[in-house]
ZAZAMI-907123 format. One record per residue (C-alpha): residue in three letters; x, z, y. Coordinates in steps of 0.05 Angstrom, whole numbers, plus 5000, padded with zeros to 4 digits. Each point is the difference from the previous one (the first is absolute). Layout:
N
alaXZY...
END
This chain:
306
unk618346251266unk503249414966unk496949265002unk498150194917unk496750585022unk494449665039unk493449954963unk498749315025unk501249294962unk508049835001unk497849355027unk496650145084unk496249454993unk492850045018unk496949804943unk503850444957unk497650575034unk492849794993unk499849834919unk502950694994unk494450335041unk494250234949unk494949875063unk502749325014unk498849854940unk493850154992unk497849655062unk503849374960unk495150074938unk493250135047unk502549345035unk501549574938unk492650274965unk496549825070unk502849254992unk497249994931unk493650285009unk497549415043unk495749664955unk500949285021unk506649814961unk501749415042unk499250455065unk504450534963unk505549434986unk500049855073unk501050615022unk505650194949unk503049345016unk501250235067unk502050724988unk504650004947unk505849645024unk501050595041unk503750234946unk504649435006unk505749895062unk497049415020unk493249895011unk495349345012unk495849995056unk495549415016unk501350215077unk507149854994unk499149274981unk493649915043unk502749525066unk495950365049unk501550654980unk507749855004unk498249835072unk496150505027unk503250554956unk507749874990unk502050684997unk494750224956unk501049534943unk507850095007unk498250724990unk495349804943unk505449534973unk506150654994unk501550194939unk500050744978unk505050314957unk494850454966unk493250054973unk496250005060unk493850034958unk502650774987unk504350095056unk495949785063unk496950435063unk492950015010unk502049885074unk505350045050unk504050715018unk494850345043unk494649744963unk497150274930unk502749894931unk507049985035unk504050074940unk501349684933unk494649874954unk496350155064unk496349204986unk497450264932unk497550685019unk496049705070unk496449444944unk498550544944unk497450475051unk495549485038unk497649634935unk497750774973unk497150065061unk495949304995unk498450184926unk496350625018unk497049745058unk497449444961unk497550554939unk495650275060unk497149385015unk497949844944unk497750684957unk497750345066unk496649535047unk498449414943unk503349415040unk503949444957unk507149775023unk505049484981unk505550474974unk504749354996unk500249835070unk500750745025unk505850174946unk503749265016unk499250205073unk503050684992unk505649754959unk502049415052unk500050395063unk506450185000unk503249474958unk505149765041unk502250695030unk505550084947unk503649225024unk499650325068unk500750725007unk507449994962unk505250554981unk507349855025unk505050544987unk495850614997unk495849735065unk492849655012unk499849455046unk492849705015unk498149315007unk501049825065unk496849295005unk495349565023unk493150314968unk498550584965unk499150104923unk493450005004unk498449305024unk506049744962unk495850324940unk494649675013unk503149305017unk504050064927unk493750234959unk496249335036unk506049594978unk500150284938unk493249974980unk496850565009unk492350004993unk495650135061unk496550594977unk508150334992unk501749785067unk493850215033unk502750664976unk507449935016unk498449825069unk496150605014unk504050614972unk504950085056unk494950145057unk492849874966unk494449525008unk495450545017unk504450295052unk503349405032unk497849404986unk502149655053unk507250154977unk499549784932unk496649315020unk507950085046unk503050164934unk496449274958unk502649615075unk507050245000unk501049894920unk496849275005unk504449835071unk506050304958unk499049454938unk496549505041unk494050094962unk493650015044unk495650054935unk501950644990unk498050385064unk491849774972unk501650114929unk495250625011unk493450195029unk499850455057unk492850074963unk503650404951unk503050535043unk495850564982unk500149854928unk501550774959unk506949704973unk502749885072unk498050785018unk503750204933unk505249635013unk502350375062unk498550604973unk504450004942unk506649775050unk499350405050unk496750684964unk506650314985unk504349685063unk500250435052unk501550634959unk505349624959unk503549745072unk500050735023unk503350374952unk504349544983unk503449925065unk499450795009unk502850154927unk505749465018unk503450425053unk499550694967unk502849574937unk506149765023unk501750615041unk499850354936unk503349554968unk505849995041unk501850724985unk500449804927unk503549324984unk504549675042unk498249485050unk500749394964unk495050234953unk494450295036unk495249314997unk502450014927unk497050735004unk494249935040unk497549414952unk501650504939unk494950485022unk494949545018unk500449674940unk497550684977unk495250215048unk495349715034unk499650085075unk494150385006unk501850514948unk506750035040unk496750045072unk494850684963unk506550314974unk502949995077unk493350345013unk500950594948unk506750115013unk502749684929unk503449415029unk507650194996unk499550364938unk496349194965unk505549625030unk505050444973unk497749964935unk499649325002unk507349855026unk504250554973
END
């Protein structure tokens, strides 16, 4: 097999792979129609405003110009402050290499999957047990949690390397969305998703600490009620990160082994991440990890390579 023979874009970069991948791009349209179905426009421009310029190769954060954050974070906002050589809107992980979403257009697939997720959970709510919600604050929540994941989980040559600074993305999240302006009721949301108000709340009120020590801004570790814990959104919240998680994490790190074993019986080595993005770009893990189960594995990958 020649280099014209391969089926993937002439150009390895990761965000070529992912705008030619018909699933990727649908998780880019269910992402782009979630930021314009929240209903109050200014809220909307915020959080487009913050988004977008992941397209670009540099990208404006408020933490990289805040004093205290250059402090108590150096490494972070250097990271923050790289430039990219692609479109990390397209091309960025979901997480880091034995994580979930490892993969290009990993970022897009993790939000579309978690904002469907919120979406029907919120349908329920309503049409099923008659409680109102604010849709805005859940969907702006949803769509800021992993903002700053594609600054800091970056593609170099083919590899992933993971932010390896000061705080995790999470609090950094929240600090940025404080800075930028965020409105309570979103941040109340944002602070909960990774481990859950009803779960642990003891760990979020960490979460609001951290992110205010990080920016020097005390205000924002009482920006919210602890009254509001238990409020429905918080529960929903959770529930739409973390539904699809742990089944995503496990057969993507199973499929990733039996994929590049495969793999390296059919191209040569210097193109078997080039091959194992092709196929994902295809398939998604799960439907990968059932076809290891009925025996069909070998025969997709082939088809997909060859």
């Amino acid at each position: 097999m020649t280099d014209k023979d391969f089926p993937w874009p002439a150009v390895s970069q990761p965000d070529a792979f992912a705008c030619h991948s018909p699933r990727v791009q649908n998780a880019n349209r269910f992402v782009v129609e979630c930021i314009q179905q929240i209903h109050h426009k200014e809220l909307a421009a915020l959080i487009q405003s913050i988004l977008m310029p992941l397209h670009e190769k540099d990208c404006e954060w408020l933490l990289t110009t805040n004093a205290a954050a250059r402090k108590n974070a150096p490494r972070l906002c250097a990271r923050l402050a790289t430039p990219v050589n692609y479109d990390a809107w397209w091309g960025a992980p979901a997480a880091a290499d034995h994580s979930h979403h490892c993969y290009p257009g990993g970022w897009l697939l993790h939000n579309a999957t978690n904002l469907h997720a919120l979406q029907m959970l919120m349908q329920t709510t309503k049409e099923i047990r008659n409680i109102s919600l604010n849709p805005d604050a859940l969907l702006a929540g949803m769509l800021l949690h992993d903002c700053l994941k594609p600054r800091l989980f970056l593609w170099e040559n083919g590899a992933l390397t993971a932010d390896q600074g000061e705080c995790g993305h999470h609090v950094a999240a929240l600090a940025e969305g404080f800075l930028r302006g965020v409105p309570v009721d979103a941040l109340h949301m944002l602070a909960g998703v990774h481990v859950g108000w009803w779960q642990n709340a003891e760990t979020v009120a960490q979460y609001l600490e951290r992110a205010a020590e990080l920016v020097d801004k005390p205000e924002l570790a009482h920006a919210i009620s602890p009254r509001m814990d238990f409020l429905p959104e918080t529960w929903i919240m959770r529930q739409g990160e973390t539904g699809w998680y742990n089944a995503t994490k496990t057969a993507i790190q199973e499929v990733k082994i039996k994929l590049h074993e495969i793999a390296g019986h059919l191209v040569p080595e210097e193109h078997r991440t080039a091959a194992a993005w092709w196929v994902l770009m295809q398939y998604d893990e799960l439907d990968l990890l059932r076809r290891v189960a009925d025996g069909t594995f070998e025969d997709t990958i082939r088809k997909v390579l060859l």
